[in-house]
DRENMIMI-843203 format. One record per residue: residue number from 1; x, y, z of N, C-alpha, C, O in turn; residue in three letters. Coordinates in pm, whole numbers, plus 50000, padded with zeros to 5 digits. Example, Ala and Ser with C-alpha at 12.3 -4.5 7.8 and 13.67 -1.06 7.14 Angstrom:
BEGIN
- 1|51319|49431|50780|51230|49550|50780|51320|49670|50780|51424|49668|50846|ALA
- 2|51285|49775|50708|51367|49894|50714|51290|50003|50787|51341|50114|50804|SER
END
This chain:
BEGIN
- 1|50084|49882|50000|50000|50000|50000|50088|50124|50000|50152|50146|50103|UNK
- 2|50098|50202|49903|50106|50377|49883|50052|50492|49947|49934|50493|49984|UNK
- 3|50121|50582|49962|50062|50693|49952|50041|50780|49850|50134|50786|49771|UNK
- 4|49919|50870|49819|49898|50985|49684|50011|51049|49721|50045|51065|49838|UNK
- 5|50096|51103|49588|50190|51167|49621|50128|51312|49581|50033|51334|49506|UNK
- 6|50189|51382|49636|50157|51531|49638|50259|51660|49593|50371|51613|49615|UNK
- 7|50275|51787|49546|50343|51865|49510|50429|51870|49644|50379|51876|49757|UNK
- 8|50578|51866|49614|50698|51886|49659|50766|51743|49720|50857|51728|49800|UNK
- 9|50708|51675|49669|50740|51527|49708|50883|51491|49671|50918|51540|49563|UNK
- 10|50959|51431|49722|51131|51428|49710|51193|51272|49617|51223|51164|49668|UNK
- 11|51195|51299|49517|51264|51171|49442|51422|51155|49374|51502|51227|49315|UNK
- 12|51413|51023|49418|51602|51037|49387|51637|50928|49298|51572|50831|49261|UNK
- 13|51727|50957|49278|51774|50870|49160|51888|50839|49187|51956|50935|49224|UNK
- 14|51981|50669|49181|52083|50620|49226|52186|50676|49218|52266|50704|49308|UNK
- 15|52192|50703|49071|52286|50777|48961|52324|50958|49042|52444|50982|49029|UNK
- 16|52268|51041|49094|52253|51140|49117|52325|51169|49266|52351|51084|49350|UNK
- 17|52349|51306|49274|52418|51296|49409|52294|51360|49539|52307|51363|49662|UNK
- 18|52158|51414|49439|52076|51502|49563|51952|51405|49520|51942|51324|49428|UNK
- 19|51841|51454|49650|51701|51406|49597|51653|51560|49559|51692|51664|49612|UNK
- 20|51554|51544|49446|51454|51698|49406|51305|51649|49440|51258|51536|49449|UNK
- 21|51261|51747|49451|51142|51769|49448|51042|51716|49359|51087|51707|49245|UNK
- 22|50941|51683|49367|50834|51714|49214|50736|51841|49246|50695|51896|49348|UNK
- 23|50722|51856|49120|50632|51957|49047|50506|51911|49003|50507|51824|48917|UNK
- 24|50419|51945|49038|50265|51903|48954|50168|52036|48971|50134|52093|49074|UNK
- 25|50137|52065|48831|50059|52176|48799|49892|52160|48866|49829|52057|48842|UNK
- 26|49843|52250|48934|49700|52260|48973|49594|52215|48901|49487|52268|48933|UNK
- 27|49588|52103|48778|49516|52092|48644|49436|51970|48743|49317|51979|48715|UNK
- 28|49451|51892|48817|49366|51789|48871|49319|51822|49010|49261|51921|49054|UNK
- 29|49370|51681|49079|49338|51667|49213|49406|51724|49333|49525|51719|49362|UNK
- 30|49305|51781|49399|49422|51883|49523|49415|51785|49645|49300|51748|49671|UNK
- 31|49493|51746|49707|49491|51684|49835|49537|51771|49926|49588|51881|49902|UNK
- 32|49516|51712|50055|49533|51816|50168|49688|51891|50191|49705|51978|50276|UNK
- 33|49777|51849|50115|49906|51946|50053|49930|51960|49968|50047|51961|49931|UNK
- 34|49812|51980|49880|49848|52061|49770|49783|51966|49621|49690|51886|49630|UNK
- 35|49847|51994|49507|49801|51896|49387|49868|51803|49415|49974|51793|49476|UNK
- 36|49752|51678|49332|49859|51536|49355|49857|51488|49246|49766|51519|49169|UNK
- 37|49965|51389|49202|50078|51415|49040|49963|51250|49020|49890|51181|49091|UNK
- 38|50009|51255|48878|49974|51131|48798|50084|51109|48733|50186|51173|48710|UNK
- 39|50033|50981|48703|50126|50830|48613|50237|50995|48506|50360|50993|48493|UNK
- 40|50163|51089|48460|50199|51163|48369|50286|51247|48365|50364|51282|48276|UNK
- 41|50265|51285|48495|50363|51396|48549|50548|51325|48568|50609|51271|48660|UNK
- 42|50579|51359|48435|50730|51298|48419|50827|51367|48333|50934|51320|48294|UNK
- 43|50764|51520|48302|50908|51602|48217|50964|51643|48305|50942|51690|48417|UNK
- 44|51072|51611|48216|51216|51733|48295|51183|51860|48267|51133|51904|48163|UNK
- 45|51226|51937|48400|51233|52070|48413|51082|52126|48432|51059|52242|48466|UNK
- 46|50970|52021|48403|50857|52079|48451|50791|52038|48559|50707|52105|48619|UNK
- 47|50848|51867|48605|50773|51772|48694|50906|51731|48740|50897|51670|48846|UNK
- 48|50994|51741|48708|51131|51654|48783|51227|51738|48719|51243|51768|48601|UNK
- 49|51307|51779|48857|51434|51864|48861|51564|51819|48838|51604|51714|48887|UNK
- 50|51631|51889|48771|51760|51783|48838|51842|51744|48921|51856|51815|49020|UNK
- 51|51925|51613|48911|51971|51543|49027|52109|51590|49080|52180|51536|49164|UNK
- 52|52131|51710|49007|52298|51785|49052|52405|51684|48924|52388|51682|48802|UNK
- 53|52481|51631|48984|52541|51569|48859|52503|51414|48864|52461|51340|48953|UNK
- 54|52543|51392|48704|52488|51194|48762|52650|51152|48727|52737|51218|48670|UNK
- 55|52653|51003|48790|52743|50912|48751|52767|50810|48665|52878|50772|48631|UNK
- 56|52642|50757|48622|52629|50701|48477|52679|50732|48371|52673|50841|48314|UNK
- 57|52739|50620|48333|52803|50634|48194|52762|50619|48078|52818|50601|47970|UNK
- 58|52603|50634|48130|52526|50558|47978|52477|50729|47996|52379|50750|47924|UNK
- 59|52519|50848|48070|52488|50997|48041|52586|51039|47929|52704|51036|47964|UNK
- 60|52565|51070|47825|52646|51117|47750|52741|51252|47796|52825|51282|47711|UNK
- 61|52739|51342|47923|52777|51400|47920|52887|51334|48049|53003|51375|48055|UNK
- 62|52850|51259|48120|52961|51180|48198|53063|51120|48085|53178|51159|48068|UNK
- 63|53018|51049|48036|53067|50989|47942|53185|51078|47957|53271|51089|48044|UNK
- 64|53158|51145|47835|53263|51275|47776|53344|51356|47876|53444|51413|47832|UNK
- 65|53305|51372|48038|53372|51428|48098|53511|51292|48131|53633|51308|48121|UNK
- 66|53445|51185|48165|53513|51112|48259|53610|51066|48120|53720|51024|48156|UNK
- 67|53592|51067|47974|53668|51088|47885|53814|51162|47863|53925|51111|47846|UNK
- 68|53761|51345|47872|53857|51378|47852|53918|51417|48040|53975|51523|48064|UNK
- 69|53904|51362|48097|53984|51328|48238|54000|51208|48224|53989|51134|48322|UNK
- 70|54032|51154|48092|54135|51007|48113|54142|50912|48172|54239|50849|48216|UNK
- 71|53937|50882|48179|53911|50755|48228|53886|50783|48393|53862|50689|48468|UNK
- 72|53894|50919|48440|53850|50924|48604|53738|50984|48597|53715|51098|48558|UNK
- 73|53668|50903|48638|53487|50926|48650|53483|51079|48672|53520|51128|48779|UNK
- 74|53428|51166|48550|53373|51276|48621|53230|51324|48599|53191|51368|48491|UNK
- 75|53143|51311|48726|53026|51356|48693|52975|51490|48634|53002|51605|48668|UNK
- 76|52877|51434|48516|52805|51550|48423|52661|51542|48508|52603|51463|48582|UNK
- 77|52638|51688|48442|52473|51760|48463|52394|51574|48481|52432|51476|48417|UNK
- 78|52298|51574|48571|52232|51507|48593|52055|51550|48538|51975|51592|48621|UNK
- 79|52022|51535|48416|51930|51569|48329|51845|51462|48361|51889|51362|48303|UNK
- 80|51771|51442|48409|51678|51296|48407|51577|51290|48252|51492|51370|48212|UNK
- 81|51622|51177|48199|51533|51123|48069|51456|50979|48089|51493|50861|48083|UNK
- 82|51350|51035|48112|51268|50953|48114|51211|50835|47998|51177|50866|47884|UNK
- 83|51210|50716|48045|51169|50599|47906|51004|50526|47951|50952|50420|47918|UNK
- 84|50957|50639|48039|50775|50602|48025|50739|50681|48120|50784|50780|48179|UNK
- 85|50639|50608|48122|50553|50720|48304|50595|50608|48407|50640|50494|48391|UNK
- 86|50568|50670|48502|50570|50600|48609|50448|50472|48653|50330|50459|48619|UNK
- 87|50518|50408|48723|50458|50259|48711|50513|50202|48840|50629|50227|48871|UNK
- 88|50404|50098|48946|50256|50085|48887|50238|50233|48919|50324|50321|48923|UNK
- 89|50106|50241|48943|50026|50364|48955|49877|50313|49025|49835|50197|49034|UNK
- 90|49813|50437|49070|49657|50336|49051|49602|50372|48994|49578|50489|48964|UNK
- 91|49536|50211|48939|49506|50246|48839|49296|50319|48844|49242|50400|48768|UNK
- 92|49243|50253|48949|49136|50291|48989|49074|50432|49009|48956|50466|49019|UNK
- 93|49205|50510|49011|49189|50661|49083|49208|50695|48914|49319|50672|48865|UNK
- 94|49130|50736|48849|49150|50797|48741|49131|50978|48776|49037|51032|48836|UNK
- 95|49254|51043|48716|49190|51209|48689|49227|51223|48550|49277|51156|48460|UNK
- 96|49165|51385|48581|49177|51413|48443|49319|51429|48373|49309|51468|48257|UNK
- 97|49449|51409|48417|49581|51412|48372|49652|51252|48367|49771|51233|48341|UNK
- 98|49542|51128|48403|49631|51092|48421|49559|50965|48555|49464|50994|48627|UNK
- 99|49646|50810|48559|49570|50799|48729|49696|50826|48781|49809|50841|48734|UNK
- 100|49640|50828|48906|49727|50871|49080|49856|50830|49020|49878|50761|48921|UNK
- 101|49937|50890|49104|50060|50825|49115|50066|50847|49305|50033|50923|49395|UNK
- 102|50131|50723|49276|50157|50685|49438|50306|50637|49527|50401|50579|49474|UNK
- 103|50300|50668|49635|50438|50638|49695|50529|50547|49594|50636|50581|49544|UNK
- 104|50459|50419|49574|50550|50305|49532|50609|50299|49397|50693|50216|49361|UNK
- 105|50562|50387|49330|50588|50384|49211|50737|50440|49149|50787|50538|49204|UNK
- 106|50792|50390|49056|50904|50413|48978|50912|50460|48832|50831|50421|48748|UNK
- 107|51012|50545|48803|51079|50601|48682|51166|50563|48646|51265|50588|48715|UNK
- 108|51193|50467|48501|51321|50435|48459|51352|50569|48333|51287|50638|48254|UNK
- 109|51541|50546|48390|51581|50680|48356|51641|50645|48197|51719|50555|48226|UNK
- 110|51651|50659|48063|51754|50637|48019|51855|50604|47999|51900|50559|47893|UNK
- 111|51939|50633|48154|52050|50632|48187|52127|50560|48227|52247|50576|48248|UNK
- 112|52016|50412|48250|51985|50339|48340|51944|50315|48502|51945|50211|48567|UNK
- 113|51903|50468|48547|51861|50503|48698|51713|50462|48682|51638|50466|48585|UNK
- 114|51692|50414|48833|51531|50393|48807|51526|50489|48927|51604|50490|49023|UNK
- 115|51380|50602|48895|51382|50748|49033|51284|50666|49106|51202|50594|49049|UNK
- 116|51293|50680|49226|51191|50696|49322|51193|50759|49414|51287|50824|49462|UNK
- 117|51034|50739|49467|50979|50858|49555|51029|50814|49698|51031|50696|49733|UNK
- 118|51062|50897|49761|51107|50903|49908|51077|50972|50029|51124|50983|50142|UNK
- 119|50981|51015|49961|50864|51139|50039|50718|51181|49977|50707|51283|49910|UNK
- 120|50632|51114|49997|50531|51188|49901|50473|51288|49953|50376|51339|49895|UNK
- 121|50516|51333|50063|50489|51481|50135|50370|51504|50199|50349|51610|50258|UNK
- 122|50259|51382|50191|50176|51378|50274|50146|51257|50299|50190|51170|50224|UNK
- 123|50077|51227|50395|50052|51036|50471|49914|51039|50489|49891|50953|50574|UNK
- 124|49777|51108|50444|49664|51110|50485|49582|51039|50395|49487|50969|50429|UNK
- 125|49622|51059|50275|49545|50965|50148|49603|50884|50116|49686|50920|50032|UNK
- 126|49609|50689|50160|49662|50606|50158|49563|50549|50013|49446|50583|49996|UNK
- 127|49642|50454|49918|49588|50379|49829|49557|50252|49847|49504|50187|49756|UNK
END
């Protein structure tokens, strides 16, 4: 069992050195802190921040750093690219953006990071 996650909820990613926040626009459901995100809510820079730098080498910009430093890992911009929505979800709670997204749920990154949630910033609406 999950919790609805809610605006400012904290997700991290392995690859990354910080957890960020999420973002979800006022377009659906408001819970008692605020809007709460769906399966949908998964762009960068609008719904997920970035992670400071990542360590993955499948980031093209690690890559290239830890390149021209001659093979010593150096972490690049941590851009999260997302390869779906988040999953599971519930699926019962339909809104209009989208269904719930909930505590348990995961983001695989491109990069090979999978994000998850580590705070959904409120504990009152359990799934």
């Amino acid at each position: 069992m999950g919790f609805a996650v809610s605006i400012g909820a904290l997700v991290q990613c392995p690859f990354g050195v910080a957890p960020t926040p999420l973002v979800f626009l006022p377009l659906s459901l408001i819970g008692p802190s605020g809007p709460l995100g769906s399966c949908n809510d998964f762009i960068p820079f609008l719904n997920i921040m970035p992670f400071g730098v990542c360590s993955s080498l499948a980031n093209p910009i690690t890559a290239a750093q830890t390149a021209a430093a001659l093979g010593v890992l150096t972490p690049g911009a941590c851009i999260p690219v997302p390869t779906g929505t988040w999953t599971p979800n519930k699926p019962t709670v339909i809104m209009p953006t989208g269904t719930l997204l909930t505590s348990d749920s995961t983001l695989n990154c491109a990069y090979g990071g999978v994000i998850k949630i580590i705070n959904p910033m409120q504990f009152i609406i359990a799934t």
